[in-house]
N, C-alpha and C positions, 0 to 999 in steps of 0.2 A: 405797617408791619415790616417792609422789606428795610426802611430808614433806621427802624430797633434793631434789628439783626446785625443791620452793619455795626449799628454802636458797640452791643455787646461783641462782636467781634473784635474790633477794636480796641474795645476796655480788655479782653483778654490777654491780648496778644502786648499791652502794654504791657502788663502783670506780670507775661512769659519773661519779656525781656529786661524788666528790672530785674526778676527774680536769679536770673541768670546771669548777668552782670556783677558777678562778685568775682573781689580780685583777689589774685595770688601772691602772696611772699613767696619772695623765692632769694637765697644766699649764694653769694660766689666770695670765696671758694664754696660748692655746694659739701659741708660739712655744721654738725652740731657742734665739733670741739674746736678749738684757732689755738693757736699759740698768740702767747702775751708778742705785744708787739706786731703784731700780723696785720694786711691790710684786710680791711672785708667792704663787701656791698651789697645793699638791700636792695629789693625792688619789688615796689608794686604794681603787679601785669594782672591787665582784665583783658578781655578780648573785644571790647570793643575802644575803649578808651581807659587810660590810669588818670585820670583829672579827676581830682575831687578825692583821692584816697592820702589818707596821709598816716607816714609809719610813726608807732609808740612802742613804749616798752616801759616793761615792770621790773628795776631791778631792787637788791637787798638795799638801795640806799633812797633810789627814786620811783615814783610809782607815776604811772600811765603822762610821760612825758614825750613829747615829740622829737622828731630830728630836728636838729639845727638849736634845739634848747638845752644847751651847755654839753651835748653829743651830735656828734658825727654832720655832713656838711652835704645839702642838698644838691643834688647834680638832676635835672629833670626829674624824673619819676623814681629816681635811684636815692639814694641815701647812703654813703661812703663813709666810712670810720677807719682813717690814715693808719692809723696807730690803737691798734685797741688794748683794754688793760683787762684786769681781770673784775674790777670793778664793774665793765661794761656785762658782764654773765647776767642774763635773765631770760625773759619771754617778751616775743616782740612780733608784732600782729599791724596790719593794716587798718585802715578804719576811715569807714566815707561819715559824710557830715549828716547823712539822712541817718546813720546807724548801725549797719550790717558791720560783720569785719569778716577778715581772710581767716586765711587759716592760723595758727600761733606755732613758733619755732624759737624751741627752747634749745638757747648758746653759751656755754659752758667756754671761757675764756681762762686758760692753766698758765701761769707760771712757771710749769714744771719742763722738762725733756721728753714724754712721750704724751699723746694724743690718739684717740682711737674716733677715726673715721668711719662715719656711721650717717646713713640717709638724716636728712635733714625733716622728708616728710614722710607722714605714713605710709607704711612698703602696703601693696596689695597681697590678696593671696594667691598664692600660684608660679609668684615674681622669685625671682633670683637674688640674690643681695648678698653685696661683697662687702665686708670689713677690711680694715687696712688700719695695722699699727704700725705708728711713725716716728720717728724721733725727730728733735730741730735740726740737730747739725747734722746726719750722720744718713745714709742708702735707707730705703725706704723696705729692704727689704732682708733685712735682720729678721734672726726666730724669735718670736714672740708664740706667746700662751695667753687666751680668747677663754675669759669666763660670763658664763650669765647666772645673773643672782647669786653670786660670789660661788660657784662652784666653777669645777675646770671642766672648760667644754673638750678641748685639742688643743695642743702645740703645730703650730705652721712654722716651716722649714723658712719660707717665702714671706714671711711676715704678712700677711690676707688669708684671710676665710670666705670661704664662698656655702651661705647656705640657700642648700636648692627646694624652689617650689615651697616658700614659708605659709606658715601654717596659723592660726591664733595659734597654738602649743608654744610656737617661738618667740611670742611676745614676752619683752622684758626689758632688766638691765645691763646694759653688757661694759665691758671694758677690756685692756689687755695689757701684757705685762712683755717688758724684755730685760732680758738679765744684764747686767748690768748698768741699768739706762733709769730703770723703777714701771710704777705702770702708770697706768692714764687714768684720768678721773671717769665716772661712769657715764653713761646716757641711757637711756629708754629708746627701745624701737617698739613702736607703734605698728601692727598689723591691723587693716582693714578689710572687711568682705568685699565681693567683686557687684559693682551695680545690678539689681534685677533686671532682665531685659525683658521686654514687653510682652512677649512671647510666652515666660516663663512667672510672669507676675499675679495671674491667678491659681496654679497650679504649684511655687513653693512658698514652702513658708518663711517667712524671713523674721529676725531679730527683732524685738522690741525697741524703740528708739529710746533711747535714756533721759531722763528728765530735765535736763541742758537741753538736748534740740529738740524734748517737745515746748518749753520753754520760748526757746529763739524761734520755732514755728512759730507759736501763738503770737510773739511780738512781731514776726512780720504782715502778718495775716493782718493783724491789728493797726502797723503803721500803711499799708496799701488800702485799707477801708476808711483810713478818718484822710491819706492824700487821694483817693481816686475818684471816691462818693460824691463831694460837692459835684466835680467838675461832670462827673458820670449824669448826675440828676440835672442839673443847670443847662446841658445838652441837649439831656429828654424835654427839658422844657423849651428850651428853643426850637426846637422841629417841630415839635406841639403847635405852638403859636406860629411857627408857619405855616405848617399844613390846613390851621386855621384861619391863618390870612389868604391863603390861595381860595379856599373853598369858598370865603365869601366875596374877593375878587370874581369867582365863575357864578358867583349869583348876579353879583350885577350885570355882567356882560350879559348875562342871560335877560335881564331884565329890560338894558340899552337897547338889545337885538330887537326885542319884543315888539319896542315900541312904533318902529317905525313899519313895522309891518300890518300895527295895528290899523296904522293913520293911512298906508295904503287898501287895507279893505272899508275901510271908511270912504275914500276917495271914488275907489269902484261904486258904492252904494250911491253916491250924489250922482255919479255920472248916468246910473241906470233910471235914479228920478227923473234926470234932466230929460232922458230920452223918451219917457212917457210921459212925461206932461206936455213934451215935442209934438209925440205922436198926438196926444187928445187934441190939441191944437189945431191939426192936420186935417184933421176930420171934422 
């Protein structure tokens, strides 16, 4: 019983850590828009190791191709693209060889003279979040006008907007404009909820998960059962058979012991005839 307990403990705790071993994209410059010509770099970070993840991307021309295959040039767990074009604009996501992938960051590569800097990953709720519209050649902080879903949010003096404590209300498409420059092409920010914390896990109620990640659930549930089950069951069988070889080891000792203890009350018994047929003799 106590040999099971460990295993299952074990099997879990493997589970934990696969299951949390998924890695992050992450972009430097950390923006969704580049200017054409721009250098960038990818990078796949896990926390325990980035080995075995390899970056792809979907654009209007190529679908789910790797670095180093006719883009951008491997540098360790990074992925650099010198000179980017506009052709290079899509979605481009991590991806281990068992399966899983990161998160996906959609990069809009312009042509044009302005660019509207904008989180790369989903903002949380609660968080702060600065936009910043830019031109190539020119201060960073010209007045520009910040619309979402083609309406005008404000004109900033300073060229950035700061909106505080986002909301789901704030999710959207945003962009921004400076006069005489043109505006930027758009992006989507993404707002997220704040994880349930343990404390609070049976008492709110939380959001139904969307058919995508109960999806990607079922299919990891599914890849951890048909990698974990052999090796899980093949385990129990080996403890098995030797807790069965042990017990019939302690039978035979038991049986070794026996013997000789037999042969000496045997030994006493002749010794005690000897001494009366001694004595009858005697007499």
């Amino acid at each position: 019983m106590k040999n099971t307990s460990v295993l299952w403990l074990l099997f879990l705790i493997s589970l934990l850590s696969c299951s949390t071993n998924q890695a992050r994209l992450t972009v430097s410059p950390s923006s969704s828009q580049v200017f054409e010509g721009d250098f960038l770099s990818l990078s796949c970070e896990e926390d325990d190791s980035s080995a075995g993840w390899t970056l792809r991307r979907n654009t209007s021309k190529q679908q789910r191709t790797q670095c180093g295959d006719g883009w951008g040039k491997l540098a360790g767990s990074s992925c650099n693209i010198s000179y980017i074009d506009p052709l290079d604009s899509g979605v481009y996501w991590c991806e281990s060889r068992e399966g899983p992938i990161s998160n996906m960051v959609n990069l809009t590569v312009t042509g044009g003279s302005v660019i509207l800097q904008s989180p790369v990953l989903p903002v949380m709720e609660g968080d702060d979040v600065t936009l910043l519209c830019k031109t190539k050649t020119t201060p960073s902080n010209l007045p520009a006008a910040f619309y979402k879903d083609g309406s005008l949010i404000r004109k900033q003096p300073t060229g950035h907007m700061t909106i505080q404590h986002v909301s789901r209300s704030d999710e959207g498409l945003y962009k921004c404009d400076i006069s005489g420059h043109g505006e930027s092409p758009s992006s989507w920010i993404t707002v997220t909820g704040r994880p349930t914390t343990t404390s609070s896990l049976f008492t709110s109620t939380t959001p139904s998960p969307s058919p995508a990640l109960l999806a990607d659930l079922v299919l990891r549930v599914f890849f951890y059962l048909v990698v974990f089950t052999p090796y899980f069951i093949s385990t129990l069988l080996v403890v098995s058979l030797y807790q069965h070889r042990a017990k019939g080891n302690d039978e035979l000792i038991s049986k070794v012991t026996a013997t000789p203890n037999q042969a000496g009350q045997r030994s006493a018994k002749d010794l005690d005839d000897i001494v009366a047929v001694t004595t009858e003799h005697h007499f």
